[in-house]
C-alpha positions as CSV (number, residue, x, y, z in Angstrom):
1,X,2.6,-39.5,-48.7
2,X,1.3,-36.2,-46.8
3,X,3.9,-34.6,-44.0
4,X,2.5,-33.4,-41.2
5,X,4.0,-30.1,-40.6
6,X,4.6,-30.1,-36.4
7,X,5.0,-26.1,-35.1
8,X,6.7,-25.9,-32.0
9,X,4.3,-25.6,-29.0
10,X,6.2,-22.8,-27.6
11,X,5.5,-20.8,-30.8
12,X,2.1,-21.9,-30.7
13,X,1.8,-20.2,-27.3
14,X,3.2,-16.9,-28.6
15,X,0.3,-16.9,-31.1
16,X,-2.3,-17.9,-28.8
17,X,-0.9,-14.7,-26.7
18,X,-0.6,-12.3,-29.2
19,X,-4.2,-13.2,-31.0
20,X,-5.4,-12.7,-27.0
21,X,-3.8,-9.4,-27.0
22,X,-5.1,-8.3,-30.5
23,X,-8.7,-9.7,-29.1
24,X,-8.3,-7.4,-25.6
25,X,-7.1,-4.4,-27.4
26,X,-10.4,-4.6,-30.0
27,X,-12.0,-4.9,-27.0
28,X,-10.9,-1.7,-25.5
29,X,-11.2,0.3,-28.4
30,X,-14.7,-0.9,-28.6
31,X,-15.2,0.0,-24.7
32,X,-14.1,4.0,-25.6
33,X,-16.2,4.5,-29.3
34,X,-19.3,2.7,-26.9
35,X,-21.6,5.3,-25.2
36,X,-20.4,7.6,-22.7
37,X,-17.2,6.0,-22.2
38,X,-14.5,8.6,-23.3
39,X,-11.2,7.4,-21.5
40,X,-9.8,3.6,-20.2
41,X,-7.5,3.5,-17.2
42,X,-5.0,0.5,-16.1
43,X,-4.6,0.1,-12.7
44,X,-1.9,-2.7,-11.9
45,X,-1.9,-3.4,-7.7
46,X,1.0,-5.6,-5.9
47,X,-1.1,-7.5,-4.1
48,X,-5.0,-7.8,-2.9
49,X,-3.7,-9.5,0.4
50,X,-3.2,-6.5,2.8
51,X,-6.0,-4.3,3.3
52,X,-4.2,-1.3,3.5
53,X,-4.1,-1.9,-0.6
54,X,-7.3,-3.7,-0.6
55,X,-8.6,-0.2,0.9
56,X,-6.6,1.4,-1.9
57,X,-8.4,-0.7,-4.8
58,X,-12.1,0.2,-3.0
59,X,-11.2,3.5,-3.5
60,X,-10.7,3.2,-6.5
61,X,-13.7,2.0,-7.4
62,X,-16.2,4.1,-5.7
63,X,-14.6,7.1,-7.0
64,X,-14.6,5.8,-10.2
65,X,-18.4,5.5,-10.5
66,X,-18.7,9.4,-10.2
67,X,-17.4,9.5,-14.1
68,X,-19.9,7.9,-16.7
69,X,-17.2,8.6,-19.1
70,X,-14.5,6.4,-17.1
71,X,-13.8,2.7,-17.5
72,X,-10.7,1.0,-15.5
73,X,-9.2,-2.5,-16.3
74,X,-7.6,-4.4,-12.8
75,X,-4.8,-6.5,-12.7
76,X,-3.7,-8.1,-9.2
77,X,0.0,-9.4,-9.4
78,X,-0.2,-11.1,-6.2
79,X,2.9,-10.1,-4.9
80,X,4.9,-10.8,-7.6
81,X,6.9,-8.5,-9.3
82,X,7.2,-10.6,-12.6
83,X,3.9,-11.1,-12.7
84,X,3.2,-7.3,-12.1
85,X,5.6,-6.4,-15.2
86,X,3.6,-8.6,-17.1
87,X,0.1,-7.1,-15.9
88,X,1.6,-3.6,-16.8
89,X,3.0,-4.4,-20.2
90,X,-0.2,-6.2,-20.9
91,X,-2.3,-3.0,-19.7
92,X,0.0,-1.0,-22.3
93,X,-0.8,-2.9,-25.2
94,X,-4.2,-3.1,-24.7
95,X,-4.1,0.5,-25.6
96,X,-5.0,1.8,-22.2
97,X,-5.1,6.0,-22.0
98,X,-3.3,5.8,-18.2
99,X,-1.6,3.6,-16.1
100,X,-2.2,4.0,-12.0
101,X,0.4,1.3,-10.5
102,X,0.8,0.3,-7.0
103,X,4.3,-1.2,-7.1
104,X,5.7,-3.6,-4.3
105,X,9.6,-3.8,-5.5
106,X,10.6,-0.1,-7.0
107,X,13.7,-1.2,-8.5
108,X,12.6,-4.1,-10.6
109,X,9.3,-1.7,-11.9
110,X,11.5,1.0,-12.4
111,X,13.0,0.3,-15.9
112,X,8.8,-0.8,-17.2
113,X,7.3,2.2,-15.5
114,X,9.6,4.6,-17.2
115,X,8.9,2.7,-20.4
116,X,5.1,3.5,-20.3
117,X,5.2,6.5,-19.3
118,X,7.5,7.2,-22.7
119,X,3.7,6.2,-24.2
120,X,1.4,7.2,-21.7
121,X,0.7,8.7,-19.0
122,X,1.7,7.0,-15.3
123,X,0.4,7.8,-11.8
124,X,2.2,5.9,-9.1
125,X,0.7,5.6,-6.0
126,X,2.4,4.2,-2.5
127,X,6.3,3.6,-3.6
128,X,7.8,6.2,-5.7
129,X,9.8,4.6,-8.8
130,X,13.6,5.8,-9.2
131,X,13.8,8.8,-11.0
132,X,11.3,11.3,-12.1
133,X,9.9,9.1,-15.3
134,X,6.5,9.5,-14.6
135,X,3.3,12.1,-14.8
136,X,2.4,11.9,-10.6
137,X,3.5,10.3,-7.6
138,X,1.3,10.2,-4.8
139,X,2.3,8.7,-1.4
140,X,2.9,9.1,2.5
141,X,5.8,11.0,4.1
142,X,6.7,7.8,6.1
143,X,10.0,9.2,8.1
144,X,7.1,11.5,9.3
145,X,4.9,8.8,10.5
146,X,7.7,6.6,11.9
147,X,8.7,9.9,13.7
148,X,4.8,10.4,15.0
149,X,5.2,6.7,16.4
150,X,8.5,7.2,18.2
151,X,6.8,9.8,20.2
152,X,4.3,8.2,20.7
153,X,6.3,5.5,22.1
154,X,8.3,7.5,24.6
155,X,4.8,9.1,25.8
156,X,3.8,5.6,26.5
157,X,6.7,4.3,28.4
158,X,7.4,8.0,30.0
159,X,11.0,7.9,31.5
160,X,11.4,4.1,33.0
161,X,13.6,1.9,31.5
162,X,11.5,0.3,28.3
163,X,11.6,-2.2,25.9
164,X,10.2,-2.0,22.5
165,X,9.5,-4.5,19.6
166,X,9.5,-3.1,15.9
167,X,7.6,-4.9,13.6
168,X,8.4,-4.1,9.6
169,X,6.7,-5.3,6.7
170,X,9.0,-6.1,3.6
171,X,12.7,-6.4,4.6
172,X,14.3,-3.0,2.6
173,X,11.1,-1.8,0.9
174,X,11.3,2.2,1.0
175,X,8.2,2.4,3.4
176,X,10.1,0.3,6.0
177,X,13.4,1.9,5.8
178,X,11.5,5.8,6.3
179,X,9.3,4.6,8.7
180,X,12.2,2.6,10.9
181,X,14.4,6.0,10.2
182,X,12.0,8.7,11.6
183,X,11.6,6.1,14.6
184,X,14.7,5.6,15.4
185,X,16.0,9.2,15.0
186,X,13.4,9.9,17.6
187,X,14.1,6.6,20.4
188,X,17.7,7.8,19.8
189,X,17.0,11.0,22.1
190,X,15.6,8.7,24.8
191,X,18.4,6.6,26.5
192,X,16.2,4.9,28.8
193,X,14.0,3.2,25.6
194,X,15.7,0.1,24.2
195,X,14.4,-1.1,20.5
196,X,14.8,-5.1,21.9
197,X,14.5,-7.1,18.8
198,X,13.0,-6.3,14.9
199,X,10.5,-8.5,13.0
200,X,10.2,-8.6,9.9
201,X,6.1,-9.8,9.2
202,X,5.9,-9.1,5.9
203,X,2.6,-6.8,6.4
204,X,0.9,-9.8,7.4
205,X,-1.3,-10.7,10.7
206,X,-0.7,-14.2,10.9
207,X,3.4,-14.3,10.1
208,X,3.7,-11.6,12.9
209,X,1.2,-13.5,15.1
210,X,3.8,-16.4,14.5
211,X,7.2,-14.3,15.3
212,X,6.3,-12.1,18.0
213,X,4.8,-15.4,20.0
214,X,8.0,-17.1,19.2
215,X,10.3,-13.8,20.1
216,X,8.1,-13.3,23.5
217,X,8.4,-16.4,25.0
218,X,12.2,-15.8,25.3
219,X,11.9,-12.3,26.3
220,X,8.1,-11.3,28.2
221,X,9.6,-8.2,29.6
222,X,9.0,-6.0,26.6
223,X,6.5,-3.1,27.0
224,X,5.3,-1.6,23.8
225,X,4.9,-3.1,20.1
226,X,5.1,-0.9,17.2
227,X,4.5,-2.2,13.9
228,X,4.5,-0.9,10.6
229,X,0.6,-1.3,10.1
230,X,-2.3,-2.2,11.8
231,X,-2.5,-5.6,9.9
232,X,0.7,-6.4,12.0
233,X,-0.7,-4.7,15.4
234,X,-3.1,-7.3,15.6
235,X,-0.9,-10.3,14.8
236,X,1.1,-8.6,17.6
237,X,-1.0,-8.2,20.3
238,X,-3.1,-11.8,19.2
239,X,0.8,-13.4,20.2
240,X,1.0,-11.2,23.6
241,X,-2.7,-11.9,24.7
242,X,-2.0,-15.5,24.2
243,X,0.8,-15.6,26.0
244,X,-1.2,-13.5,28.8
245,X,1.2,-10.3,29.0
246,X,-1.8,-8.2,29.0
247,X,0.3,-4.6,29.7
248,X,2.2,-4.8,26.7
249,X,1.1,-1.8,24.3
250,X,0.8,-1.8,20.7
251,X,0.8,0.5,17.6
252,X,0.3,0.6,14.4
253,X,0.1,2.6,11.2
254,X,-2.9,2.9,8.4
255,X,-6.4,4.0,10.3
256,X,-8.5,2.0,8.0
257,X,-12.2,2.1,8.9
258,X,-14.1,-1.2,9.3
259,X,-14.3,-4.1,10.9
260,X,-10.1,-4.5,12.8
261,X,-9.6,-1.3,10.7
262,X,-7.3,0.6,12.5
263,X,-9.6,2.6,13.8
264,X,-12.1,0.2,15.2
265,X,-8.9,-1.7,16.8
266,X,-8.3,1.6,18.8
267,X,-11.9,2.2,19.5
268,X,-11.9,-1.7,21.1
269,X,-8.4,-0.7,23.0
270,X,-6.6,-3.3,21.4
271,X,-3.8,-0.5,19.8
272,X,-2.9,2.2,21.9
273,X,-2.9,4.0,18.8
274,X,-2.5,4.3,15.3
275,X,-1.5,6.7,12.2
276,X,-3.7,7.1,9.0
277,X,-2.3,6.6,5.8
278,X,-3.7,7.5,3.2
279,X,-3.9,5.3,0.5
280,X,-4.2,8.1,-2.2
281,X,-6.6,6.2,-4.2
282,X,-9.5,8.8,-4.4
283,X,-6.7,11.2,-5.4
284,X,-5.6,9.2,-8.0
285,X,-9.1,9.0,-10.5
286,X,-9.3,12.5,-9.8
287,X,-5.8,13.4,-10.9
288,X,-6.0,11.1,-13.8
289,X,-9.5,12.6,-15.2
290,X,-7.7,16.4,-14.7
291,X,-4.5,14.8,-16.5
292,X,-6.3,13.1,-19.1
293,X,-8.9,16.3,-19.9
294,X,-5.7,18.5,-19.8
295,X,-7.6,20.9,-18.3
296,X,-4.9,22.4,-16.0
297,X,-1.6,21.9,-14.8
298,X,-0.7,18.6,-12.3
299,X,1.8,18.6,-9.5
300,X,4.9,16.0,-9.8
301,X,4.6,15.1,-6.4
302,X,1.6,15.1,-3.7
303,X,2.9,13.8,-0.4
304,X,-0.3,13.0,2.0
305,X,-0.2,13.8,5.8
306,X,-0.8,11.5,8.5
307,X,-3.1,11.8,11.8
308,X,-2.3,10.5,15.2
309,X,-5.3,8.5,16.4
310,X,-5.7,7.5,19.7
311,X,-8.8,7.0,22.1
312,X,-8.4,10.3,23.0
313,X,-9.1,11.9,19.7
314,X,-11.0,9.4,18.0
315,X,-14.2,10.7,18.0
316,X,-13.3,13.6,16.5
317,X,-11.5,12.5,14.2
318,X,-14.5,10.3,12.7
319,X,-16.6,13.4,13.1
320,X,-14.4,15.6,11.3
321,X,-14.8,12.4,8.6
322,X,-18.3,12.6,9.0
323,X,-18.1,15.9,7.9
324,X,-15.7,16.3,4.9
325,X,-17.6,13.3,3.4
């Protein structure tokens, strides 16, 4: 009598994975011996819910098609950090030539990052990693920009007594803590500004639409918002225009174009103003074609400034856009 030899499914899965893997990496090698393609880039995001990174990703792209010899694989962890080491191990063995990762948690991609970039090269945009193990960072100086919105902030309220709201994004993520630093270290000088309550809205409208109409229903005396992007800002003042406190100002940070872009949320006068942030994007293809052609030498660091934008300037700012493009 024949026995029936029973694998168990978990191995079964391994094999299915790794034949996947095998498939993929065919795949890619096929992708750099077809015509014109010469190298293939990974490019592992946090998330594609906040358009600050969704900006990030469309920049990306569109610089991207200016090299016939350039392909670039995209994995979206959706905010997971598990899922994102998984994304970025899977980009590695699919023999990718670079890695560009957007990282949401620096500590747990730490330990991977430095891993790749033993085999490869790595561009980290946003968040820098812990330590130096990797080819480029490229990212904001966000104690400048939280000090840019603290004087902002005291310009706005002038020297009556004032209340202010901070609204952060991830509790303890290194863009919060240097933006909250630089803004504080600047309120600190101004006795007469009280920071009233924090909210943590995880970068997101709707959560901060939720809090802030909760937090100003106890307390309507509060005179300027400032949150930690634009995303927020509008969460912020959708709560205070709701509750009809119609003088309370708000802030943000990013200066996206588009429709409730930063921009087009200052040109509307719903922020008082707001502070680009570049998403470093464009820079990124460019540094990884120059890294990848070795044909000259690439900076460890590049730390991108930040413009005020108010209704004041506006104009010329998107002229001066206008221009460079």
């Amino acid at each position: 009598m024949d026995r029936k030899i029973l694998i168990p499914k978990k191995i079964i899965m391994v094999l299915i994975f790794i034949i996947v893997l095998c498939f993929i990496s065919v795949l890619v090698g096929r992708t750099k011996k077809s015509e014109g393609v010469e190298f293939v880039i990974g490019m592992s995001q946090a998330n594609l819910t906040e358009p600050w990174r969704i900006s990030m990703n469309e920049e990306i792209i569109n610089e991207a098609k200016k090299y016939s010899n350039l392909k670039i694989i995209y994995k979206d962890a959706g905010g997971d950090s598990e899922r994102q080491k998984k994304d970025i191990q899977e980009l590695s063995d699919y023999g990718v030539d670079l890695l560009i990762v957007a990282i949401d948690d620096s500590k747990k991609l730490t330990p991977l990052v430095s891993e790749t970039y033993k085999r490869i090269p790595v561009i980290v945009l946003d968040r820098p990693v812990e330590g130096a193990d990797y080819t480029l960072y490229i990212g904001p100086d966000n104690e400048s920009i939280g000090i840019q919105a603290g004087k902002l902030v005291s310009n706005l309220i002038g020297n009556k007594q004032g209340k202010v709201i901070e609204v952060q994004g991830m509790l303890n993520s290194p863009p919060v803590i240097e933006r909250s630093k630089g803004f504080k270290e600047v309120l600190k000088d101004h006795k007469n500004i009280e920071i009233s309550r924090t909210v943590i809205g995880e970068w997101q409208r709707d959560e901060t639409e939720d809090k802030v109409s909760e937090l100003l229903a106890e307390e309507k005396d509060i005179d300027v918002i400032f949150a930690h992007n634009d995303y927020m800002a509008l969460g912020a003042y959708r709560a205070a225009y709701k509750l009809g406190l119609k003088n309370i100002k708000v802030i943000g940070v990013d200066g996206l174009l588009g429709a409730n872009g930063g921009l087009d949320l200052v040109d509307k006068g719903i922020l008082q103003g707001t502070f680009t942030c570049e998403t470093g994007g464009k820079d990124a293809v460019k540094y990884a074609i120059e890294i990848l052609s070795k044909k000259q030498s690439i900076p460890k660091e590049i730390i991108l400034s930040s413009d005020k934008i108010t209704k004041e300037n506006l104009d010329k700012y998107l002229s001066n856009m206008e221009f460079l493009n």
